[in-house]
N, CA, C and O atoms as a MOPAC input file, in Angstrom:
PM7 MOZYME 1SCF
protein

 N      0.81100 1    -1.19600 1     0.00000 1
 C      0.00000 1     0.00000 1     0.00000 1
 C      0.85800 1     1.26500 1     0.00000 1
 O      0.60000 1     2.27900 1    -0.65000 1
 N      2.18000 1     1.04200 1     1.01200 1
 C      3.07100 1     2.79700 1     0.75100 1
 C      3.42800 1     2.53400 1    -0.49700 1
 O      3.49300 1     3.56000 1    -1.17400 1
 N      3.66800 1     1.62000 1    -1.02900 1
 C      4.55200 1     1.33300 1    -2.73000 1
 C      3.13100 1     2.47100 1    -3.89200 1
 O      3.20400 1     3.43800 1    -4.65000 1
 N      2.33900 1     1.82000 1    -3.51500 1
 C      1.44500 1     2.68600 1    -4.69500 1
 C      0.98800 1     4.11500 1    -4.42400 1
 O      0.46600 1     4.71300 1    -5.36600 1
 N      1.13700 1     4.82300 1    -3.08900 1
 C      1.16200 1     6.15700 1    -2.62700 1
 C      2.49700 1     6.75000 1    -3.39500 1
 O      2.43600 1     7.78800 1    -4.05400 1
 N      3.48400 1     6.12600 1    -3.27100 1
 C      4.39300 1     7.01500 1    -3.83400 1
 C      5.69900 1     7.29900 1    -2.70500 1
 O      6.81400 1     7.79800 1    -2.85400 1
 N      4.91400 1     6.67300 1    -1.41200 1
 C      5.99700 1     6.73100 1    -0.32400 1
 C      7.11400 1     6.10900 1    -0.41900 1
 O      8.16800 1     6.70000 1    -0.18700 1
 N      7.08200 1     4.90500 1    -0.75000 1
 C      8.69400 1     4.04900 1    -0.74600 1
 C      8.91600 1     4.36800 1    -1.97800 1
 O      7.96800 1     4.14700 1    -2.73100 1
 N      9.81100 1     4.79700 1    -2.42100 1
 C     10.62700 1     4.81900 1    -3.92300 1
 C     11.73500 1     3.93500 1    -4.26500 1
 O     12.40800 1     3.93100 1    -5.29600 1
 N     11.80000 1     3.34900 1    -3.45900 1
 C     12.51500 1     1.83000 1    -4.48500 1
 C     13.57500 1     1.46200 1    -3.44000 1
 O     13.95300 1     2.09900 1    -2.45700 1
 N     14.00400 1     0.10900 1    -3.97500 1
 C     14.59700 1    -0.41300 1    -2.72800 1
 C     16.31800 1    -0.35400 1    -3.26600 1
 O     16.50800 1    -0.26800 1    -4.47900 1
 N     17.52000 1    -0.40400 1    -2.33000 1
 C     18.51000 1    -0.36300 1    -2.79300 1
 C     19.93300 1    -1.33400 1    -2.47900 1
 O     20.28600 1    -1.35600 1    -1.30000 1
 N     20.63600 1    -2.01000 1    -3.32300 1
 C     21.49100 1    -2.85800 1    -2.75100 1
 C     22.41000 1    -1.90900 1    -2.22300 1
 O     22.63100 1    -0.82400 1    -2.76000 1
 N     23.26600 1    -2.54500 1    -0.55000 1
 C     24.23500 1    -1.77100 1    -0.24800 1
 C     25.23900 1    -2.78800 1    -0.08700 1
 O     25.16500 1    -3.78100 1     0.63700 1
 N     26.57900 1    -2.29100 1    -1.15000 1
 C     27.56400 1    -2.87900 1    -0.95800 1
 C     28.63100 1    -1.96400 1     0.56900 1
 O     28.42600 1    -0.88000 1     1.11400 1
 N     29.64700 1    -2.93900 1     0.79200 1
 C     30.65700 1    -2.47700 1     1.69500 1
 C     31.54900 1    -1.89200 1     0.69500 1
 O     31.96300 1    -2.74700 1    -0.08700 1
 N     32.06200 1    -0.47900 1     0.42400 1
 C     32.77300 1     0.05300 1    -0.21400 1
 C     34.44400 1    -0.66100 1    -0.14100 1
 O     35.11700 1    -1.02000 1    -1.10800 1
 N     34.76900 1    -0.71100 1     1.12300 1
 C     36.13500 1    -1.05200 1     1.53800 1
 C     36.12700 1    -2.72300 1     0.98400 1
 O     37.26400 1    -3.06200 1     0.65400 1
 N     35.44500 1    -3.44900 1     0.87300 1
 C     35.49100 1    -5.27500 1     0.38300 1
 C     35.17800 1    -5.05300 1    -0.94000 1
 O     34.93000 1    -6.07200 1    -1.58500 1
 N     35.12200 1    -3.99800 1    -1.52200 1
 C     35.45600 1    -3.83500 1    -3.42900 1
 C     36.42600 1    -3.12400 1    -3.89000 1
 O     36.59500 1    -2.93000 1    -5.09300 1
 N     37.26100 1    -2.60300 1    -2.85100 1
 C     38.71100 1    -2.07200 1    -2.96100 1
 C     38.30900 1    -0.19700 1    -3.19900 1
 O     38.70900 1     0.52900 1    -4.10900 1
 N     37.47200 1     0.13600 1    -2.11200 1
 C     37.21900 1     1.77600 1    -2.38700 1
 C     37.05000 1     1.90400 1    -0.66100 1
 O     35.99800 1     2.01600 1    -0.03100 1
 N     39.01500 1     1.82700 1     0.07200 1
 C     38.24400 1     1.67500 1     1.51700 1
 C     38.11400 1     3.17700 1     2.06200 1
 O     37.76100 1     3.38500 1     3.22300 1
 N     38.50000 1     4.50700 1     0.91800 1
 C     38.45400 1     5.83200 1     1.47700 1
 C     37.46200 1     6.38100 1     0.87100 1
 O     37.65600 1     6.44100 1    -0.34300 1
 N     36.49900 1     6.79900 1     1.20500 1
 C     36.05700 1     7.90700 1     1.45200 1
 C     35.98800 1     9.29000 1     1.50400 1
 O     37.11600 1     9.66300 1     1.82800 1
 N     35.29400 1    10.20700 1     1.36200 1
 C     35.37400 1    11.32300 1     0.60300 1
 C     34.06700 1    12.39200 1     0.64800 1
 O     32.90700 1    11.98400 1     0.70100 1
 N     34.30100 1    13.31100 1     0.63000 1
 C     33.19500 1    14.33200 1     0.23300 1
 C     33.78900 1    15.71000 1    -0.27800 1
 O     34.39900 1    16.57300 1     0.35400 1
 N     33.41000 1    15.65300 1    -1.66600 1
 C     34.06300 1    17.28400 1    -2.26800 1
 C     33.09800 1    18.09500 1    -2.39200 1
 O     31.98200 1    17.94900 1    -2.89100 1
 N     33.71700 1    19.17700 1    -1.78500 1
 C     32.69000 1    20.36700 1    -2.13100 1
 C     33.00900 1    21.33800 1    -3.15200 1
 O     33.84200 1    22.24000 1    -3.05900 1
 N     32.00700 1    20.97100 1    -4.47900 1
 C     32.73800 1    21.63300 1    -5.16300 1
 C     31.89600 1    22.77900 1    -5.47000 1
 O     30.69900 1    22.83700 1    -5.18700 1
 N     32.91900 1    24.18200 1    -6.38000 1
 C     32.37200 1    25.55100 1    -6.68800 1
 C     32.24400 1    25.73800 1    -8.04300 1
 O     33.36800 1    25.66500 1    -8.53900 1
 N     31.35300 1    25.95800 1    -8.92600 1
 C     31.17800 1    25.96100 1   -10.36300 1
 C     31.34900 1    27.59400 1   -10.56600 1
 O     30.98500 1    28.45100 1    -9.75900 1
 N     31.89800 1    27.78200 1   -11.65700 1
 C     31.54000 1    29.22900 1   -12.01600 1
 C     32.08800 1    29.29300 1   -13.98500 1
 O     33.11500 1    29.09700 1   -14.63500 1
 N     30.95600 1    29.60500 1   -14.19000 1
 C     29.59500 1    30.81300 1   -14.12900 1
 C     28.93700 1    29.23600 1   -13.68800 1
 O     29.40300 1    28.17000 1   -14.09100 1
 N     27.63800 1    29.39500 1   -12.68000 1
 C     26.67500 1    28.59100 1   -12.15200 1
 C     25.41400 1    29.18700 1   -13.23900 1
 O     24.55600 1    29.99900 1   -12.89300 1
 N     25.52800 1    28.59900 1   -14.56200 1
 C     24.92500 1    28.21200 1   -15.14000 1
 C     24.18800 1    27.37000 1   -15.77200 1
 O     24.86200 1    26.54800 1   -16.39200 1
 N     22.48700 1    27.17600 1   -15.91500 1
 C     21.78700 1    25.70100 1   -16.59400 1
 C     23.02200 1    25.42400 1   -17.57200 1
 O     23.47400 1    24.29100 1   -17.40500 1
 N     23.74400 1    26.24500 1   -18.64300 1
 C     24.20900 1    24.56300 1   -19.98400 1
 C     25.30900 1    24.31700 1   -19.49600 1
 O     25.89500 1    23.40300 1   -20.07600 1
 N     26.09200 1    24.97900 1   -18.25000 1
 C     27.44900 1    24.07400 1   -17.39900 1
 C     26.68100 1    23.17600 1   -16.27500 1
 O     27.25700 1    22.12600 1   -15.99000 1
 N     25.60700 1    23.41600 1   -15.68100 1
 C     25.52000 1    22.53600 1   -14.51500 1
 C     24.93700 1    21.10100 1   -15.49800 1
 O     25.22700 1    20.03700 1   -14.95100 1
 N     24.31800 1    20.98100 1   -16.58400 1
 C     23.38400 1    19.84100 1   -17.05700 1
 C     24.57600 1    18.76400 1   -17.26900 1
 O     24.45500 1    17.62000 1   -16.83100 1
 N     25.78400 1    19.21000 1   -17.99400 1
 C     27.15100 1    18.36300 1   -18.37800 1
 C     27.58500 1    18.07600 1   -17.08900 1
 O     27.81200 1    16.87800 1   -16.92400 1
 N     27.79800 1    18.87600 1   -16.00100 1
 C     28.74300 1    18.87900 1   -15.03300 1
 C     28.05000 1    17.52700 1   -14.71200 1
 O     28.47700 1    16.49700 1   -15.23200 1
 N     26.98500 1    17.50900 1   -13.86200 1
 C     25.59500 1    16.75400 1   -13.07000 1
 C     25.94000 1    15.65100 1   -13.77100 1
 O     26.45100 1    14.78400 1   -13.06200 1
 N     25.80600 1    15.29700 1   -15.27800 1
 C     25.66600 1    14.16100 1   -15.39700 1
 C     26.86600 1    13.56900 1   -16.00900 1
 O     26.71700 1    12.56300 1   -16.70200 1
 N     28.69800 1    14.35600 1   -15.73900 1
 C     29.52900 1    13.67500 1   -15.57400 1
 C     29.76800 1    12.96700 1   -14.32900 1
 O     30.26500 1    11.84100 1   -14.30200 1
 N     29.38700 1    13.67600 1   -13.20600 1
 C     29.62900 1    13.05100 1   -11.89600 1
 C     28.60100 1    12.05000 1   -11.29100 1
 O     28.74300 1    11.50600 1   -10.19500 1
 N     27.77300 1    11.91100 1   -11.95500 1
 C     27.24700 1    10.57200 1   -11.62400 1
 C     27.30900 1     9.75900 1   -12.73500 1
 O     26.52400 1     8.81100 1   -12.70600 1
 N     27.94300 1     9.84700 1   -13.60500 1
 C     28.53500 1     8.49800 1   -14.71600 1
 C     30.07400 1     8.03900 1   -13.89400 1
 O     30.69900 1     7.06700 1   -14.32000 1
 N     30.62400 1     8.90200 1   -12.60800 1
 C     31.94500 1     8.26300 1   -12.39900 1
 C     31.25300 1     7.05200 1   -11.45900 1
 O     30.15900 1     6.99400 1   -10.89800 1
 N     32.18200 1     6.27700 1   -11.52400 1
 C     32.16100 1     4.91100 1   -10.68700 1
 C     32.47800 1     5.15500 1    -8.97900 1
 O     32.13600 1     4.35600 1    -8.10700 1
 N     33.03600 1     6.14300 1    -8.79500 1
 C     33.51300 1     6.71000 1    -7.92600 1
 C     32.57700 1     6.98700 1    -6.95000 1
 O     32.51600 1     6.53700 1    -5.80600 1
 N     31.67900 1     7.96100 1    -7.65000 1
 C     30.47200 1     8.88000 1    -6.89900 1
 C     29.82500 1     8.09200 1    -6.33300 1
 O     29.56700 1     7.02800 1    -6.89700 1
 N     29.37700 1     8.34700 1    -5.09600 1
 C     28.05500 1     7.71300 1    -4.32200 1
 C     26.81100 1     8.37900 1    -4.15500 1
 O     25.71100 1     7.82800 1    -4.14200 1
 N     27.09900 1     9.89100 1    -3.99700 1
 C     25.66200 1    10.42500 1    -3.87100 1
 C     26.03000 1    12.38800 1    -4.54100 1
 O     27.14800 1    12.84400 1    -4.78400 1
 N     25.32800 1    12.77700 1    -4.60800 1
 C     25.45100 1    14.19900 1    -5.26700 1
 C     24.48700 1    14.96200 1    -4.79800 1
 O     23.37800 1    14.43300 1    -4.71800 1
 N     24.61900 1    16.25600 1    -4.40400 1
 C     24.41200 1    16.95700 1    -3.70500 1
 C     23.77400 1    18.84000 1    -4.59500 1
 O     24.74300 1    19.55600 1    -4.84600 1
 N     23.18300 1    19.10800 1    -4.75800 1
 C     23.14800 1    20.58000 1    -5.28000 1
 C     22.85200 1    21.53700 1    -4.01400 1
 O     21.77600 1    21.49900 1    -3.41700 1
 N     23.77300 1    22.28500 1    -3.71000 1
 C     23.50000 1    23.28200 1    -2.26500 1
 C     23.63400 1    24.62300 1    -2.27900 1
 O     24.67500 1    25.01500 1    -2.80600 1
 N     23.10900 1    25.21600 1    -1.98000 1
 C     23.11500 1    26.75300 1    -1.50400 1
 C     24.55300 1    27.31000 1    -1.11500 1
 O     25.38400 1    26.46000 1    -0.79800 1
 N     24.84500 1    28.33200 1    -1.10600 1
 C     25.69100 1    29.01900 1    -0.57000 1
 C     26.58600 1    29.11500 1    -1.20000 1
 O     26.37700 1    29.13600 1    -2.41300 1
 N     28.20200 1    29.23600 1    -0.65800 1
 C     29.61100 1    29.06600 1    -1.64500 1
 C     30.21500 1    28.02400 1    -2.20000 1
 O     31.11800 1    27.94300 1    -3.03200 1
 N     29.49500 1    27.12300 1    -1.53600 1
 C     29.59200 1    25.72800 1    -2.46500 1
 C     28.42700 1    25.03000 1    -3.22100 1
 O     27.33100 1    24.83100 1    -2.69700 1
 N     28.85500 1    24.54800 1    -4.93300 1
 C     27.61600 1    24.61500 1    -5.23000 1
 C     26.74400 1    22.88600 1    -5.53000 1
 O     25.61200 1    22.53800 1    -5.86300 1
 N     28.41600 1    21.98100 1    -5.07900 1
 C     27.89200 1    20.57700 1    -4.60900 1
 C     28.54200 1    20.34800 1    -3.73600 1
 O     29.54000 1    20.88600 1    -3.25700 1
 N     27.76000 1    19.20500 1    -3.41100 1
 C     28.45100 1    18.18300 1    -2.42600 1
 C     28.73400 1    16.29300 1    -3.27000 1
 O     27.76900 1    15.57200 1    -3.52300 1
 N     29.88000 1    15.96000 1    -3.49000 1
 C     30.29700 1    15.08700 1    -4.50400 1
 C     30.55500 1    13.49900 1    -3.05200 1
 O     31.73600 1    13.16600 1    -2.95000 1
 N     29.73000 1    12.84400 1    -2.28600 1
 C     30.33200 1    11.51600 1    -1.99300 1
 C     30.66900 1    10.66000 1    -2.39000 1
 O     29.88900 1     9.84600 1    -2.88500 1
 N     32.14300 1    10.44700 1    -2.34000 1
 C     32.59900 1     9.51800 1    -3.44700 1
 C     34.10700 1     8.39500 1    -2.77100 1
 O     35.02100 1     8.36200 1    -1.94800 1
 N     33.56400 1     7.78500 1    -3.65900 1
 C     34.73400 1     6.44300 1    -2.60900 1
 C     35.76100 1     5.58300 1    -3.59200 1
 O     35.61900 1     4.61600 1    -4.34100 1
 N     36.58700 1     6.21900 1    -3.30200 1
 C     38.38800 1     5.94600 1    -3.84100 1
 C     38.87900 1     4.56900 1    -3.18400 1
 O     38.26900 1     4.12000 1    -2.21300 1
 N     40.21300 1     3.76700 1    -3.83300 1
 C     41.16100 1     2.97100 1    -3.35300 1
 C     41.55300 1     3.57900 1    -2.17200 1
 O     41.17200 1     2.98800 1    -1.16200 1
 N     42.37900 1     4.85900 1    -1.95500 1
 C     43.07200 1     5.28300 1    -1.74000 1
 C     43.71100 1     6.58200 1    -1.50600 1
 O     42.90800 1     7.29700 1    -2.10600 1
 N     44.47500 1     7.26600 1    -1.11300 1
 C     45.03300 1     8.73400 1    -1.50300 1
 C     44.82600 1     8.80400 1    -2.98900 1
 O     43.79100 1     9.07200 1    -3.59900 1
 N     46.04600 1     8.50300 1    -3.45700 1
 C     46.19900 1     8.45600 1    -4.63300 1
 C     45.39800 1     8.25000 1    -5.68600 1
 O     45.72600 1     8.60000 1    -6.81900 1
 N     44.38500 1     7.72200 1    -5.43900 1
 C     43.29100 1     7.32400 1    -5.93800 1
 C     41.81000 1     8.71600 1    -6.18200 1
 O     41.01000 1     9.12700 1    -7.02300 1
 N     42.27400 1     8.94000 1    -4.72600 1
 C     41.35900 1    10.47300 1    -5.10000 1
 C     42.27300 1    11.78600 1    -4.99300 1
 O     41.69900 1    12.85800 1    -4.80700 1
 N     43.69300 1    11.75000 1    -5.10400 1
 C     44.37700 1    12.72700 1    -5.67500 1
 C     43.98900 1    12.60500 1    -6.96600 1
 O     43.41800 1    13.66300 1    -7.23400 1
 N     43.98500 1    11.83300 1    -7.99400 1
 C     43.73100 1    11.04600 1    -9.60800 1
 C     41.97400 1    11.67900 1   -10.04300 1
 O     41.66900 1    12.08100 1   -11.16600 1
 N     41.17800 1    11.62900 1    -9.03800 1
 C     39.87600 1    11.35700 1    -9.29700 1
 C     39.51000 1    12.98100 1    -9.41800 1
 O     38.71900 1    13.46400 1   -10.22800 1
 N     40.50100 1    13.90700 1    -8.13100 1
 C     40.40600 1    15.38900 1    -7.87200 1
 C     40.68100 1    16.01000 1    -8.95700 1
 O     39.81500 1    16.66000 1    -9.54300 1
 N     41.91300 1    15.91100 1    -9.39000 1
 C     42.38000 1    16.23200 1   -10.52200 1
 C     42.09000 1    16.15800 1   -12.27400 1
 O     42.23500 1    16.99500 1   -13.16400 1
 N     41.71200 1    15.02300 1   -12.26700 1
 C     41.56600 1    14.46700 1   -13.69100 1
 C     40.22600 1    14.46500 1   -14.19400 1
 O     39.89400 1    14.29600 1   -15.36700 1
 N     39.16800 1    14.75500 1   -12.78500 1
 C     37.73100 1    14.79400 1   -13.14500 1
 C     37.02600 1    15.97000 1   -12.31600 1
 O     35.84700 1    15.75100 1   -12.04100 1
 N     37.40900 1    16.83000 1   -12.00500 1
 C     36.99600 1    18.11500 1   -11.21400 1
 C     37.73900 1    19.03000 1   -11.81500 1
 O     37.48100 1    19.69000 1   -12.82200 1
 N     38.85800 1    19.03100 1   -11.01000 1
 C     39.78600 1    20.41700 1   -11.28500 1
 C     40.30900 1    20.95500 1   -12.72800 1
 O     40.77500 1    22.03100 1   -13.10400 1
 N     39.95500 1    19.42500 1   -13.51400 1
 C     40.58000 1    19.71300 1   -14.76700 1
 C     39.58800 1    20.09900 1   -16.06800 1
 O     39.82300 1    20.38800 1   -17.24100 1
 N     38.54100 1    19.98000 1   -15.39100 1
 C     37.19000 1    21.10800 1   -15.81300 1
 C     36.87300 1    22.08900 1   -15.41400 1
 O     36.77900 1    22.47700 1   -14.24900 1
 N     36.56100 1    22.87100 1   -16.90100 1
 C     36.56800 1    24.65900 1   -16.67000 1
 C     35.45000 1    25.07600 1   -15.88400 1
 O     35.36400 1    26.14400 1   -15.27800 1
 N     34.72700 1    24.30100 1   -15.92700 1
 C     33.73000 1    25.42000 1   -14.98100 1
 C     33.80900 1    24.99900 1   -13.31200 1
 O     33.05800 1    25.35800 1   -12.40500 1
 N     34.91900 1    24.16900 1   -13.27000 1
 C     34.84600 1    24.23300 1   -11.46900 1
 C     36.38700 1    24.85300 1   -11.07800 1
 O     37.57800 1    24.54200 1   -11.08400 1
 N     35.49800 1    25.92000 1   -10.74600 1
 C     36.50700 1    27.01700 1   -10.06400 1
 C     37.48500 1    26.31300 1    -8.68100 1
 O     38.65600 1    26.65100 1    -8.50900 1
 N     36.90500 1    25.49300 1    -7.94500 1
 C     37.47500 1    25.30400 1    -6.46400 1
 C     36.65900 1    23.79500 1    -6.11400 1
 O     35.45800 1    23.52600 1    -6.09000 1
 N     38.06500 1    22.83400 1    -5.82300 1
 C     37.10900 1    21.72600 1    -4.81500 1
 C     38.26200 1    21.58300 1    -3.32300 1
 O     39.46900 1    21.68300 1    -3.10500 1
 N     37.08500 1    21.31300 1    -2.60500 1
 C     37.54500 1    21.43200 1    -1.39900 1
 C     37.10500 1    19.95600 1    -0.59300 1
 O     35.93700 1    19.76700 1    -0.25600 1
 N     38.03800 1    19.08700 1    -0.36700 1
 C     38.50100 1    17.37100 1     0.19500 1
 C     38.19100 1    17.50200 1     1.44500 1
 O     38.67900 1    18.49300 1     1.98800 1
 N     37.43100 1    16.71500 1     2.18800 1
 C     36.65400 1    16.34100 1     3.51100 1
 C     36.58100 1    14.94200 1     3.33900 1
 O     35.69200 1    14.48600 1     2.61900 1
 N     37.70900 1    13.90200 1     4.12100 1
 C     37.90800 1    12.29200 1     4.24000 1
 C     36.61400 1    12.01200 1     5.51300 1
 O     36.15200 1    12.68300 1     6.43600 1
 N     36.42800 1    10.95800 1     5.08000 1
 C     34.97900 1    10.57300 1     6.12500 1
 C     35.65400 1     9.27000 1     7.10500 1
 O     36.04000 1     8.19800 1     6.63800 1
 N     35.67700 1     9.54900 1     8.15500 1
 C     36.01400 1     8.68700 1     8.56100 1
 C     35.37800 1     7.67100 1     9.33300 1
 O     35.94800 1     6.60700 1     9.57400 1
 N     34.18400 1     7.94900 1     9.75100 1
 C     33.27200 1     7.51600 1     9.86900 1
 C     31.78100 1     7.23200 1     9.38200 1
 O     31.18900 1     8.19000 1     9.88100 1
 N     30.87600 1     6.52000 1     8.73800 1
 C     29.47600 1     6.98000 1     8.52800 1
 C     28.43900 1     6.26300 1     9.49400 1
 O     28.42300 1     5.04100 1     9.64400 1
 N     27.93400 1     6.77500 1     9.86700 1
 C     26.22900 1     5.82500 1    10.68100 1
 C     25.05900 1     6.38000 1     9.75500 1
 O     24.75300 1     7.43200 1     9.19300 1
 N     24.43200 1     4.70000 1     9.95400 1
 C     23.05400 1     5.28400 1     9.10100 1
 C     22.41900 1     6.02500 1    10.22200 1
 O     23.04500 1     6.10200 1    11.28000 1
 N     21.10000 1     6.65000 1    10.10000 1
 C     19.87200 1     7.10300 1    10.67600 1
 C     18.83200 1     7.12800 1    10.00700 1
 O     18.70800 1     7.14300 1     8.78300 1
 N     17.86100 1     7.13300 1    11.01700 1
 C     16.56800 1     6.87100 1    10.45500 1
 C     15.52800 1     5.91800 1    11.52600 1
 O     15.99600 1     5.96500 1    12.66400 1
 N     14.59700 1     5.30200 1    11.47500 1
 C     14.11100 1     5.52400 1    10.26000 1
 C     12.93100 1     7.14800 1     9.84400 1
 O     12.21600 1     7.85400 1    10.55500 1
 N     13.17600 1     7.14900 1     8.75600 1
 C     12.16900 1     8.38900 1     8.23300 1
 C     10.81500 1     8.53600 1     8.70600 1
 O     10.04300 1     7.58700 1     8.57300 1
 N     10.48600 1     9.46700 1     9.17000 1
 C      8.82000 1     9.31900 1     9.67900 1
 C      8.54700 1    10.54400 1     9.06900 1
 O      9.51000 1    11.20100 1     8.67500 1
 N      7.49200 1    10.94600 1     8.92700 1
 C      6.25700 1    11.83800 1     8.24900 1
 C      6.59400 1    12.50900 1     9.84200 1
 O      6.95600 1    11.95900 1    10.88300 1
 N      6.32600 1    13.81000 1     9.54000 1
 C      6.71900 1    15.31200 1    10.67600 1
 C      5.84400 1    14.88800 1    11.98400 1
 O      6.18100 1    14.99000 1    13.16300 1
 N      4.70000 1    14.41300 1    11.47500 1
 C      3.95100 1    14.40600 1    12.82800 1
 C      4.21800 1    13.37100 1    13.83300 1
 O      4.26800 1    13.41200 1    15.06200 1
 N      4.35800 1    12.54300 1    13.07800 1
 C      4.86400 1    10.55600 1    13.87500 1
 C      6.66000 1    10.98700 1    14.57000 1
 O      7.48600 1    10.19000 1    15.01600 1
 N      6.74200 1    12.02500 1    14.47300 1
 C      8.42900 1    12.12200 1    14.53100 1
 C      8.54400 1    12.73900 1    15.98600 1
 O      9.52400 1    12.59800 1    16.71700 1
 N      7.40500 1    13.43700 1    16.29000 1
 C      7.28900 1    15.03900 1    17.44500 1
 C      6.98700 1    14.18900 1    18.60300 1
 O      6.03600 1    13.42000 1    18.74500 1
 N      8.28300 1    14.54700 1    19.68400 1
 C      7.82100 1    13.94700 1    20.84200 1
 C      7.19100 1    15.06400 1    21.47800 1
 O      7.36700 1    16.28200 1    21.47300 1
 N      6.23400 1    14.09400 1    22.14400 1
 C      5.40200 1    14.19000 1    23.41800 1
 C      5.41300 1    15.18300 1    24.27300 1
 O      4.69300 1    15.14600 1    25.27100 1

């Protein structure tokens, strides 16, 4: 019954990043400029064709994503910084945040089921 409301949107396999040889972790924040529709449509859908990326982000403020993405290694996302961010013109600035931890949370509730007592 939530499946045909529209509530659950689909279910997802989760691999262990580190037991497929991607044991670092990552989050770039990157800065586009000019933050324009015909640079963001290319940008958007180079970074989720990398193998790399885990989740993508469009945000407010001085940064204009957020890129989670999971490398071998240093070297691996020195390679990934360089050769697929920095070395495109319209991203002015990325800025490297290693994760060293993640916890899930949840689960999701609708605003009202959420409000304690």
């Amino acid at each position: 019954r939530l499946r045909r409301s529209g509530v659950i949107l689909g279910d997802q396999l989760r691999l262990d990043p580190a037991k497929i040889g991607r044991g670092l972790q990552a989050l770039l924040l990157v800065q586009v400029r000019p933050h324009r529709r015909e640079l963001i449509g290319p940008f958007v859908d180079r970074v989720r064709s990398l193998p790399e990326s885990r989740a993508l982000f469009h945000l407010t403020g001085p940064d204009d994503y957020l890129v989670q993405v999971a490398v071998a290694d240093a070297a691996d996302l020195q390679r990934l910084v360089l050769d697929e961010f920095t070395s495109r013109r319209e991203v002015a600035r990325v800025d490297t945040r290693l994760i060293f931890q993640q916890w899930d949370c949840g689960p999701l509730l609708p605003p009202a089921a959420s409000r304690v007592p």
